[in-house]
C-alpha positions as CSV (number, residue, x, y, z in Angstrom):
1,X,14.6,25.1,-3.8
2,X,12.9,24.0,-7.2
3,X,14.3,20.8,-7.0
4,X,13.9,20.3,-3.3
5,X,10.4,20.2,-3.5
6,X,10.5,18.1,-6.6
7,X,12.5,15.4,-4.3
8,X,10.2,15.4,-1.5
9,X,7.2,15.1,-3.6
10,X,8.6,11.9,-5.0
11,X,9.1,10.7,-1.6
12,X,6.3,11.7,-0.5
13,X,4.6,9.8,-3.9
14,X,6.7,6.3,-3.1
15,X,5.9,6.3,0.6
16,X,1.9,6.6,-0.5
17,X,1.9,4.1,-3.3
18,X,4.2,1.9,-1.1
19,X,1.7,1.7,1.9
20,X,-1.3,2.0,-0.4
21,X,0.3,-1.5,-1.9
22,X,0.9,-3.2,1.9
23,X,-2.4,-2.5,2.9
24,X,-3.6,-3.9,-0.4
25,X,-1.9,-7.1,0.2
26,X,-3.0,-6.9,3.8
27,X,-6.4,-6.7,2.8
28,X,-5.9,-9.5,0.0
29,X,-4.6,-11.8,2.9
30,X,-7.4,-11.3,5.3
31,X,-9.8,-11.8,2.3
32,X,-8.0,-15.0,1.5
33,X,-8.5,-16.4,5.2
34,X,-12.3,-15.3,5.2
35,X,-12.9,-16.6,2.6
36,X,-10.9,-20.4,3.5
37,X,-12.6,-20.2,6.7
38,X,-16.5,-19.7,5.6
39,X,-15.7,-22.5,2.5
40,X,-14.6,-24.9,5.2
């Protein structure tokens, strides 16, 4: 049961960090075309 739980909070760990990343580089991206399109 222990090790279970141990498993699904590493899952649960990786699928945060994982998304927590994306939207990172998601934000990075938009920031990047903001700012191309104001310096125009």
């Amino acid at each position: 049961m222990k090790k279970l739980l141990a498993m699904l909070g590493v899952a649960n760990f990786s699928v945060v960090s994982v998304s927590s990343v994306i939207s990172c580089k998601n934000a990075w991206n938009n920031n990047q075309l903001s700012i191309e399109y104001w310096t125009r």
